[in-house]
DSSP file (Angstrom, degrees, kcal/mol; ACC not computed):
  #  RESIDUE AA STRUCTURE BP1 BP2  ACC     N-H-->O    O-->H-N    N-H-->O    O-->H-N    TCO  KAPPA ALPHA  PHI   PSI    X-CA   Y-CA   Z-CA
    1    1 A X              0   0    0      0, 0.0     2,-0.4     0, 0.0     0, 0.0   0.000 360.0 360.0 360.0 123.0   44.0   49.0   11.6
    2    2 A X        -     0   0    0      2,-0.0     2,-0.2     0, 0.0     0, 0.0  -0.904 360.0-146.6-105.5 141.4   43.0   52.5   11.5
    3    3 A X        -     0   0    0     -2,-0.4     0, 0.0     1,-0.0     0, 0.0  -0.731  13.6-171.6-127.9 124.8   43.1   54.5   15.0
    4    4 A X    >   -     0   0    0     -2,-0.2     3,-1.5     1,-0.2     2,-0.7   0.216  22.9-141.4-121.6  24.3   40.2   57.2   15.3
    5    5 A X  T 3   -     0   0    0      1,-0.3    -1,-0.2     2,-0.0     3,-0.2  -0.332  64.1  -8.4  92.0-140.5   40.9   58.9   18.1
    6    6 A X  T 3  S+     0   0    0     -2,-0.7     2,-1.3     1,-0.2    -1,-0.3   0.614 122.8  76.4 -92.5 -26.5   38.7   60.3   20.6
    7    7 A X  S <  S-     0   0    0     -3,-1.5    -1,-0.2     1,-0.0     3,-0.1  -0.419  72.6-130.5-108.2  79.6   35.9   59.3   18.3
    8    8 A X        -     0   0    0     -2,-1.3     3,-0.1    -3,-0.2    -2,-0.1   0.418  31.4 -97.2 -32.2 156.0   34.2   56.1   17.3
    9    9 A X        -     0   0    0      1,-0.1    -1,-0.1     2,-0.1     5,-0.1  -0.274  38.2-119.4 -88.7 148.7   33.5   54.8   14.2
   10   10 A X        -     0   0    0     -3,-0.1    -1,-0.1     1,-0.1    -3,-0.0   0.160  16.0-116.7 -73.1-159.8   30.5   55.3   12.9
   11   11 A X  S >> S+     0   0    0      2,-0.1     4,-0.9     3,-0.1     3,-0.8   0.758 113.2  56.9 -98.7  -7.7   28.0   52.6   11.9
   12   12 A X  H >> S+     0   0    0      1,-0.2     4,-2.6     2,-0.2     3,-0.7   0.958 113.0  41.0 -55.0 -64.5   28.1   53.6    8.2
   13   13 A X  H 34 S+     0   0    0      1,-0.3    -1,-0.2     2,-0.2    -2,-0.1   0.117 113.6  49.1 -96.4  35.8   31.8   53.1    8.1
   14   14 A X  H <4 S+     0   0    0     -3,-0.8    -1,-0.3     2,-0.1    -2,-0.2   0.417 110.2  53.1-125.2 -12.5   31.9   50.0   10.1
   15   15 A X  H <X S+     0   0    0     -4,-0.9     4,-1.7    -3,-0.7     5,-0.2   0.649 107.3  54.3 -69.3 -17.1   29.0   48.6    7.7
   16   16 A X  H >X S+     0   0    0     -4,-2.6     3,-1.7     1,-0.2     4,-1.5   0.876 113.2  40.5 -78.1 -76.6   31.5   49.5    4.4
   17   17 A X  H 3> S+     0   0    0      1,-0.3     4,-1.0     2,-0.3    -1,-0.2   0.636 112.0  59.9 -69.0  -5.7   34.6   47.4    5.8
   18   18 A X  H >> S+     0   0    0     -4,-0.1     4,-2.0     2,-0.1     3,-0.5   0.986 112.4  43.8 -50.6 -66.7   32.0   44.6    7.0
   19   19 A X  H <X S+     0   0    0     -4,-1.7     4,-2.2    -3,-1.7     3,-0.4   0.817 110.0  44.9-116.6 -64.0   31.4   44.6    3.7
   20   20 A X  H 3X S+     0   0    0     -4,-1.5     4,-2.3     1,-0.2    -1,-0.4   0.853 114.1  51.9 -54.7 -22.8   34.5   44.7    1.9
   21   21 A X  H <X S+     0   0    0     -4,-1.0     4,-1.6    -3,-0.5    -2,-0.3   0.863 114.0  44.7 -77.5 -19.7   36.2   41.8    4.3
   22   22 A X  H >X S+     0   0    0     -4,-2.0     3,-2.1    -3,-0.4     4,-2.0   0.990 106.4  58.3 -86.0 -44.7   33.1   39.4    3.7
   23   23 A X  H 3X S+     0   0    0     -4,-2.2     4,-2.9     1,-0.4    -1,-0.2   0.826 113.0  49.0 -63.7 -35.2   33.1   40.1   -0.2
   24   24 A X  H 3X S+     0   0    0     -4,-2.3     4,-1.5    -5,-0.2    -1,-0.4   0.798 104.0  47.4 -61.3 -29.9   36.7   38.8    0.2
   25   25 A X  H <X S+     0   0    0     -3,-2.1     4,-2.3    -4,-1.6     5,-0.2   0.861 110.9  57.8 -73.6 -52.6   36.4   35.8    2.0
   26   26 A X  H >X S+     0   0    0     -4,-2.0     4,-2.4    -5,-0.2     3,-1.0   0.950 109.4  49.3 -55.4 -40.0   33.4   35.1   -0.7
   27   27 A X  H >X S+     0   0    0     -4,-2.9     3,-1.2     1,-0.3     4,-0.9   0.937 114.9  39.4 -46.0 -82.5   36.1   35.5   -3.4
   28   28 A X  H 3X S+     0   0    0     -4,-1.5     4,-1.8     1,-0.3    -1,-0.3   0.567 109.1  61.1 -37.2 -21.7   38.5   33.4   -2.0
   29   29 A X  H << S+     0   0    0     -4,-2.3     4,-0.4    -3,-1.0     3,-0.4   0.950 110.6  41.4 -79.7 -44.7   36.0   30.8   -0.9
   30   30 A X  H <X S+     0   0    0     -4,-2.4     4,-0.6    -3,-1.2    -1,-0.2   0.657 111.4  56.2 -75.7 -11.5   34.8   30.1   -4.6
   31   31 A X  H  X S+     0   0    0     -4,-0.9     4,-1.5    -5,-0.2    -1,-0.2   0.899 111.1  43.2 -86.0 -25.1   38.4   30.2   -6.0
   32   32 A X  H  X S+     0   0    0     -4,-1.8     4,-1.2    -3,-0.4    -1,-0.2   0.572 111.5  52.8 -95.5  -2.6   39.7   27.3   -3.5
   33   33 A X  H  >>S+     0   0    0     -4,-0.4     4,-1.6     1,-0.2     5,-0.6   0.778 111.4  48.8 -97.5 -12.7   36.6   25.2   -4.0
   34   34 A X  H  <5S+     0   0    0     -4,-0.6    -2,-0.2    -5,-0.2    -1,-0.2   0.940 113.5  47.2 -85.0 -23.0   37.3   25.5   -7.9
   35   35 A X  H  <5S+     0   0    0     -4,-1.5    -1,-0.2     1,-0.2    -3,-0.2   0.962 109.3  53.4 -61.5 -53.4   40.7   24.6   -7.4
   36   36 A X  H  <5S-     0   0    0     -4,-1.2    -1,-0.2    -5,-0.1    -2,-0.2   0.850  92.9-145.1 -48.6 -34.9   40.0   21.8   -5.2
   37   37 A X  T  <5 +     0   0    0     -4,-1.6     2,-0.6     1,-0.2    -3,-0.1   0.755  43.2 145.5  73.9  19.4   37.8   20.4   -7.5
   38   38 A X      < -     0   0    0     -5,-0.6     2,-0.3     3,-0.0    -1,-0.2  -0.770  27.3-163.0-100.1 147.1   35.2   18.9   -5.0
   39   39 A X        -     0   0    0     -2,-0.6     2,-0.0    -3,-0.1    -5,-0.0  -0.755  31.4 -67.0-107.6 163.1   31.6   18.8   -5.9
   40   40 A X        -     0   0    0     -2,-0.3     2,-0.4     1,-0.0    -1,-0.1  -0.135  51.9-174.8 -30.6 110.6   28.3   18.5   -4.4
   41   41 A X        -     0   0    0     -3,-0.0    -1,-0.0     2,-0.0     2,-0.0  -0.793  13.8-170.4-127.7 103.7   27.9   15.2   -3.1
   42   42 A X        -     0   0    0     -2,-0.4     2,-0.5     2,-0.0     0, 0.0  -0.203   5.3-169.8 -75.7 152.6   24.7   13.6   -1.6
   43   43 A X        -     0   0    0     -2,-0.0     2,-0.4     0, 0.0    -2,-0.0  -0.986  16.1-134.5-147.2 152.1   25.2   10.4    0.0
   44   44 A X        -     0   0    0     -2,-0.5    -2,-0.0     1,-0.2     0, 0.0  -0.877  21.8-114.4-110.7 135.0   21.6    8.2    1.2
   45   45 A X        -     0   0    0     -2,-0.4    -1,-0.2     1,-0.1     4,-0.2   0.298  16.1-124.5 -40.9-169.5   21.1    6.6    4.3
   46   46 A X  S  > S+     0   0    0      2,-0.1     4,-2.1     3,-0.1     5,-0.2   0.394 113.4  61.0-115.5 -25.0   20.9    3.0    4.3
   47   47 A X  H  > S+     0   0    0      2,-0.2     4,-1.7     1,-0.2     3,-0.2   0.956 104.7  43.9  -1.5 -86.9   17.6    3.8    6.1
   48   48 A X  H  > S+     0   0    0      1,-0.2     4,-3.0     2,-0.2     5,-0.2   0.827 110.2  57.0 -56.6 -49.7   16.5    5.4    3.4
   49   49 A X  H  > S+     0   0    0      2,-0.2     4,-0.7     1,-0.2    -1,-0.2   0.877 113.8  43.0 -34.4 -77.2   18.0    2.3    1.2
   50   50 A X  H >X S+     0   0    0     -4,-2.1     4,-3.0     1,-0.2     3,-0.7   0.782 105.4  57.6 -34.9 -52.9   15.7   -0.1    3.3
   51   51 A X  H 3X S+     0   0    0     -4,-1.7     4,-3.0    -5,-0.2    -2,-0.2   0.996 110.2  46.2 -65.9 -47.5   12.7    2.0    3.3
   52   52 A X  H 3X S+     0   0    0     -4,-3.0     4,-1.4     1,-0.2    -1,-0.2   0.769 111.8  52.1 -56.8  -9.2   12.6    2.0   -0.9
   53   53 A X  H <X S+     0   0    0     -3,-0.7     4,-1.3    -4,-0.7    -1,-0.2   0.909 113.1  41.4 -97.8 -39.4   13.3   -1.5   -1.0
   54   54 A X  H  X S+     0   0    0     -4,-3.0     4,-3.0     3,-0.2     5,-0.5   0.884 108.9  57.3 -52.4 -38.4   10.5   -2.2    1.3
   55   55 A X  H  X S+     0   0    0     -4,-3.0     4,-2.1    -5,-0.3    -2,-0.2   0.948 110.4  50.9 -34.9 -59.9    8.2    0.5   -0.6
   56   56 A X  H >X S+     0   0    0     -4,-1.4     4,-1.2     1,-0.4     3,-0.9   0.942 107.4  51.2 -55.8 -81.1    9.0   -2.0   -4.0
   57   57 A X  H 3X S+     0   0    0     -4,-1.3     4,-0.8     1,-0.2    -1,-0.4   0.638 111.3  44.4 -48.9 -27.2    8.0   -5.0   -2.3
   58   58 A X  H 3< S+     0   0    0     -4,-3.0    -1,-0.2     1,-0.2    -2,-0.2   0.738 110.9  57.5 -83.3 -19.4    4.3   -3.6   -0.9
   59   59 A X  H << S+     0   0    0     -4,-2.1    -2,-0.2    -3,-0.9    -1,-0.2   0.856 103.6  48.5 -78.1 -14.0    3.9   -2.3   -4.2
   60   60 A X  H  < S+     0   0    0     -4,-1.2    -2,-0.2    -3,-0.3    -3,-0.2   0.686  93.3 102.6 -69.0 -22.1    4.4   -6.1   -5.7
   61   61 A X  S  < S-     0   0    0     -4,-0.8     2,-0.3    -5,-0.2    -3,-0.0  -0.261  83.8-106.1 -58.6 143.2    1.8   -7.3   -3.2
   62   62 A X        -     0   0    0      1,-0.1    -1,-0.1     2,-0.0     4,-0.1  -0.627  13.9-133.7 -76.8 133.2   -1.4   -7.9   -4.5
   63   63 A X  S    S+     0   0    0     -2,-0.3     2,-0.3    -4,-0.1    -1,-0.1   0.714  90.6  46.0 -73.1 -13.6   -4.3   -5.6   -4.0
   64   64 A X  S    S-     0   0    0      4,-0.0     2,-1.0    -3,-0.0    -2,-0.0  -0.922  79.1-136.4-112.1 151.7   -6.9   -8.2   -3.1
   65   65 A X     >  -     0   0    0     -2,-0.3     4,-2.4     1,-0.2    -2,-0.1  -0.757  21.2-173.8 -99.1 100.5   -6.1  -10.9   -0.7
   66   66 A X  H  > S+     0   0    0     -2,-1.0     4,-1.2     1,-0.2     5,-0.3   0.859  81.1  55.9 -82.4  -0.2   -7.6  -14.1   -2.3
   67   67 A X  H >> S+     0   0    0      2,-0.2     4,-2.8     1,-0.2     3,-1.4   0.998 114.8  46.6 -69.9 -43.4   -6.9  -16.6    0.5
   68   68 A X  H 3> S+     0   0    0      1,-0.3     4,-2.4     2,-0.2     5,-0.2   0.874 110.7  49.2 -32.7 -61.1   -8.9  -14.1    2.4
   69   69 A X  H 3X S+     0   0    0     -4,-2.4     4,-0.6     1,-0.2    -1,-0.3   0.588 109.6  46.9 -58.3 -21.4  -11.3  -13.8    0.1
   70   70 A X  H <X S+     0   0    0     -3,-1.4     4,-3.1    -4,-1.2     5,-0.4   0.813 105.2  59.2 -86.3 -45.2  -12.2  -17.5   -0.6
   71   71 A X  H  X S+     0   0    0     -4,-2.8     4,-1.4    -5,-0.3     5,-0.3   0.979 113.0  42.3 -57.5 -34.0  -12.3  -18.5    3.2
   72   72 A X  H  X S+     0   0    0     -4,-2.4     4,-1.7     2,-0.2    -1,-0.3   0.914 114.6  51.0 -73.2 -23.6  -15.4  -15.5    3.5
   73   73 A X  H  X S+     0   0    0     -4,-0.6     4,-1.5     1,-0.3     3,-0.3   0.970 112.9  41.9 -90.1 -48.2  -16.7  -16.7    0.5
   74   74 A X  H  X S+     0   0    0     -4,-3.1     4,-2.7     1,-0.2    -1,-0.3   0.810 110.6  57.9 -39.8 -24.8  -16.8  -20.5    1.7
   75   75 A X  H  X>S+     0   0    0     -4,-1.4     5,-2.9    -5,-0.4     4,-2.3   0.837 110.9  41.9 -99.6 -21.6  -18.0  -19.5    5.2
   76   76 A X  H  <5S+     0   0    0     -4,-1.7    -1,-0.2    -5,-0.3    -2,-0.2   0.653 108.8  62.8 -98.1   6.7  -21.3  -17.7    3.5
   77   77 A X  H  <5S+     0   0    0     -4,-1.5    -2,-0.2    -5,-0.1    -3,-0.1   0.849 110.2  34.6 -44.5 -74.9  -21.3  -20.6    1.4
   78   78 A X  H  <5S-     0   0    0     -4,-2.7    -2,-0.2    -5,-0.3    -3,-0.2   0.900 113.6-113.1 -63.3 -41.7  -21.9  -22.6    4.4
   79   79 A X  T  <5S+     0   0    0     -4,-2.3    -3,-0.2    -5,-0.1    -4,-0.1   0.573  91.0 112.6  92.4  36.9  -24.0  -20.1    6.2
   80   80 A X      < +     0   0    0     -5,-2.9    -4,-0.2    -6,-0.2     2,-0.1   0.469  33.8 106.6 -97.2 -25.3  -21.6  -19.9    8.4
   81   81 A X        -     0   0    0     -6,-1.4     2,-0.3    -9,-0.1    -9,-0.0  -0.210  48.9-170.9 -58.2 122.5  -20.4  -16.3    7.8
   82   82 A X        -     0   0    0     -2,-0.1     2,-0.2     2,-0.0    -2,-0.0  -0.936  11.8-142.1-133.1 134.8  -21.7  -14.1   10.7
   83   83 A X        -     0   0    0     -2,-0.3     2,-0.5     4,-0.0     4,-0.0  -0.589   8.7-137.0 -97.0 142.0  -21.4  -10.1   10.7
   84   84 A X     >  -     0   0    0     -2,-0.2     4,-1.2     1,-0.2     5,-0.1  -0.916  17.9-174.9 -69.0 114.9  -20.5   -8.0   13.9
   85   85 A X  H >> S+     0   0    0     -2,-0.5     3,-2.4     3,-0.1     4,-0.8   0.903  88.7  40.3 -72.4 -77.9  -22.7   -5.2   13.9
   86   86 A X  H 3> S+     0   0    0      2,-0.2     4,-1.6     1,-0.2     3,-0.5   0.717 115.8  57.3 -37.8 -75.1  -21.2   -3.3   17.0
   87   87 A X  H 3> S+     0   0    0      1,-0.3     4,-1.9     2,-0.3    -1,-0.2   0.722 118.5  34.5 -57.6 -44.4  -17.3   -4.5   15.3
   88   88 A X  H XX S+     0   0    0     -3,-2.4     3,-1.4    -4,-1.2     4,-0.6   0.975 112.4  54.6 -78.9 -55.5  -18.4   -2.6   12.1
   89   89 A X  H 3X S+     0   0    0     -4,-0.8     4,-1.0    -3,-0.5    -2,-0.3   0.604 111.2  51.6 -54.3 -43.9  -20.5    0.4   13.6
   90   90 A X  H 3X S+     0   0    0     -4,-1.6     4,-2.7    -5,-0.3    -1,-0.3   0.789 109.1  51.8 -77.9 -41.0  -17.0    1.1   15.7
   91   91 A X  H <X S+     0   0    0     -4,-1.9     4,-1.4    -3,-1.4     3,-0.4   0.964 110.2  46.6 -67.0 -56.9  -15.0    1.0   12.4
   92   92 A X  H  X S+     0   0    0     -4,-0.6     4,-1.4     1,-0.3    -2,-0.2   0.770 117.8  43.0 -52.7 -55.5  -17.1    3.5   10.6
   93   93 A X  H >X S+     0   0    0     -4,-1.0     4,-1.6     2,-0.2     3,-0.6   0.969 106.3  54.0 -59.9 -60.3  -17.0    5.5   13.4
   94   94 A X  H >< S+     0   0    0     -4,-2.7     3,-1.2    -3,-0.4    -2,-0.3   0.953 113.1  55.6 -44.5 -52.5  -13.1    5.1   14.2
   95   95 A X  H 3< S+     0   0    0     -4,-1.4    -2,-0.2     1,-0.3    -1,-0.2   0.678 104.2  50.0 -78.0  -8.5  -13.1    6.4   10.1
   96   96 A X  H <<        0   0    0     -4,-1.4    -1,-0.3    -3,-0.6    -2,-0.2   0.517 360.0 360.0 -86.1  -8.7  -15.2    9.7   10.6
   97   97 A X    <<        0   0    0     -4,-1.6    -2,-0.2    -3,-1.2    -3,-0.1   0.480 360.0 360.0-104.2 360.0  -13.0   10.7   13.4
């Protein structure tokens, strides 16, 4: 500890021994983690686990639904098939906003 008197130290020479104590600490800090020998280690949620395994399965789903698709095609078959105007005119809408 060095003792200065009547006079404080200035901010010049309180940035220089900032400076030397952290450059040590960094020294030391990289020699014990190479001694230690631990590395970087990530570890994944099981969240995360879940959500990719669900991702896989909706990407195995197919993109067109055919049960869907047969029942509409049967129902305009029959003439049975009736459109919503208003139902669709609200989707379209719903998709510009």
């Amino acid at each position: 500890m060095t003792i200065y008197g009547s006079k404080p130290p200035d901010s010049k020479d309180i940035y220089i021994r900032t400076q030397k104590t952290t450059r040590k600490d960094d020294v030391q800090a990289k020699k014990g983690a190479e001694k230690s020998g631990v590395a970087d280690k990530v570890d994944i949620s099981s969240r995360t686990k879940e959500i990719e395994e669900l991702k896989q399965v909706i990407n195995q789903l197919p993109d067109i639904r055919a049960d869907k698709v047969k029942a509409i095609r049967n129902a305009i078959e029959e003439g049975t098939y009736k459109v919503d105007s208003l139902k669709i005119a609200g989707k379209i809408l719903d998709e510009l906003v």
